[in-house]
Backbone as numpy.savetxt, mean C-alpha at the origin, in Angstrom:
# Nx Ny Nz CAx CAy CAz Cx Cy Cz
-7.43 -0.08 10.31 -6.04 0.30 10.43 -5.64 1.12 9.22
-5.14 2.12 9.72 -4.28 3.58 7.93 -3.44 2.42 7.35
-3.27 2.88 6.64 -1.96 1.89 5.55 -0.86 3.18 5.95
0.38 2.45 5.64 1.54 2.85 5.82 1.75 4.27 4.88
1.82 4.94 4.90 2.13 6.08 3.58 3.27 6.30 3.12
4.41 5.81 1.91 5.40 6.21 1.29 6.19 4.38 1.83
5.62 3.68 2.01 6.02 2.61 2.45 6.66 1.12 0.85
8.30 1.67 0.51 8.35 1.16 -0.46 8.31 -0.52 -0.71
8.06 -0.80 -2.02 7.75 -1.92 -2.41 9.10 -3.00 -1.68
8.36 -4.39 -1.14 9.32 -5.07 -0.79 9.76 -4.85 0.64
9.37 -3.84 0.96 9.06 -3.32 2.35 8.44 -4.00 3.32
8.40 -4.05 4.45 7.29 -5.00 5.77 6.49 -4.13 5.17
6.56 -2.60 5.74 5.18 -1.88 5.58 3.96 -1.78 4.27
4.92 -2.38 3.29 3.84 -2.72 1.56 3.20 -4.20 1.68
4.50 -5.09 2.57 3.29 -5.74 2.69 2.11 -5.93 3.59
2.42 -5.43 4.72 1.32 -4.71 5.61 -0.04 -4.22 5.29
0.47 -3.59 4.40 -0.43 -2.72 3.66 -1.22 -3.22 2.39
-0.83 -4.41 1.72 -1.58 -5.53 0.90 -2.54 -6.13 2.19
-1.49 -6.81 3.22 -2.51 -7.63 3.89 -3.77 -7.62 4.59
-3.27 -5.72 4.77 -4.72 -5.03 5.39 -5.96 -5.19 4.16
-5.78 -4.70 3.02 -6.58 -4.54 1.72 -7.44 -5.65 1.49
-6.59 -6.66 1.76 -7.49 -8.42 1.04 -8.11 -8.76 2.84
-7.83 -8.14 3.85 -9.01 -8.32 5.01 -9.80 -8.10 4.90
-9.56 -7.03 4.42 -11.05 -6.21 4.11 -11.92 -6.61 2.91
-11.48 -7.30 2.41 -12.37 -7.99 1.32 -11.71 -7.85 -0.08
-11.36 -6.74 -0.36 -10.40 -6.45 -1.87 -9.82 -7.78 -2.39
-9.63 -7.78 -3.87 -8.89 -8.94 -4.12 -7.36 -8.62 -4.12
-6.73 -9.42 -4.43 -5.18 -9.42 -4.64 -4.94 -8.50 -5.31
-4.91 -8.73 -6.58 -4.61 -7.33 -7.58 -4.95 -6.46 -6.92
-6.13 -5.84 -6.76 -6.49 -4.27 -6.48 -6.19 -4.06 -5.34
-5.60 -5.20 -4.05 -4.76 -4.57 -3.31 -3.69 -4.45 -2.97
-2.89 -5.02 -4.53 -1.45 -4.50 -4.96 -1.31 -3.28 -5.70
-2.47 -2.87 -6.09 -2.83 -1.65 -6.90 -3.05 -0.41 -5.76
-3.54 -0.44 -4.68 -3.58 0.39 -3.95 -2.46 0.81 -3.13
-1.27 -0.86 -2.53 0.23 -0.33 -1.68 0.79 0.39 -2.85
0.69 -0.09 -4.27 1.46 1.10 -5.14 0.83 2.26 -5.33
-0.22 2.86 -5.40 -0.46 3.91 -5.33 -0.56 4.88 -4.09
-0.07 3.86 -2.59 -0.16 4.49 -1.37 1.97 4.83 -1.38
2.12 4.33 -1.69 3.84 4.52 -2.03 4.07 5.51 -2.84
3.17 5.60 -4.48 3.64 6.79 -5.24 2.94 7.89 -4.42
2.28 8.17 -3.84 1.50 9.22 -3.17 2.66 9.75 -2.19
3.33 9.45 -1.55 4.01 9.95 -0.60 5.25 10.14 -1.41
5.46 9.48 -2.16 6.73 10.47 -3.43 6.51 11.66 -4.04
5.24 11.47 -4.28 4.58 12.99 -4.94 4.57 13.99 -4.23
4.54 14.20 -3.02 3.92 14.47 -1.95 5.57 15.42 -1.35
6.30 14.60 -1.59 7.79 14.52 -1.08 8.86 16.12 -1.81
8.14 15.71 -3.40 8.64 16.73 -4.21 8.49 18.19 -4.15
């Protein structure tokens, strides 16, 4: 499943997007490290 793109923190879709990460095997951290860097990406993106 894609992760959500621009999907802000606190959001269903961030956490969606953690819960997909640690299915897949990732730990916690690094797949709180990835909904934030899938969120700043679509801000960047925006500008």
């Amino acid at each position: 499943m894609p992760l959500n793109k621009g999907a802000k923190p606190g959001s269903k879709g961030f956490g969606e997007n953690i819960a997909v990460e640690i299915k897949s095997g990732k730990k916690k951290s690094q797949a709180v490290a990835i909904a934030y860097s899938e969120a700043k990406a679509k801000k960047k993106k925006k500008k």
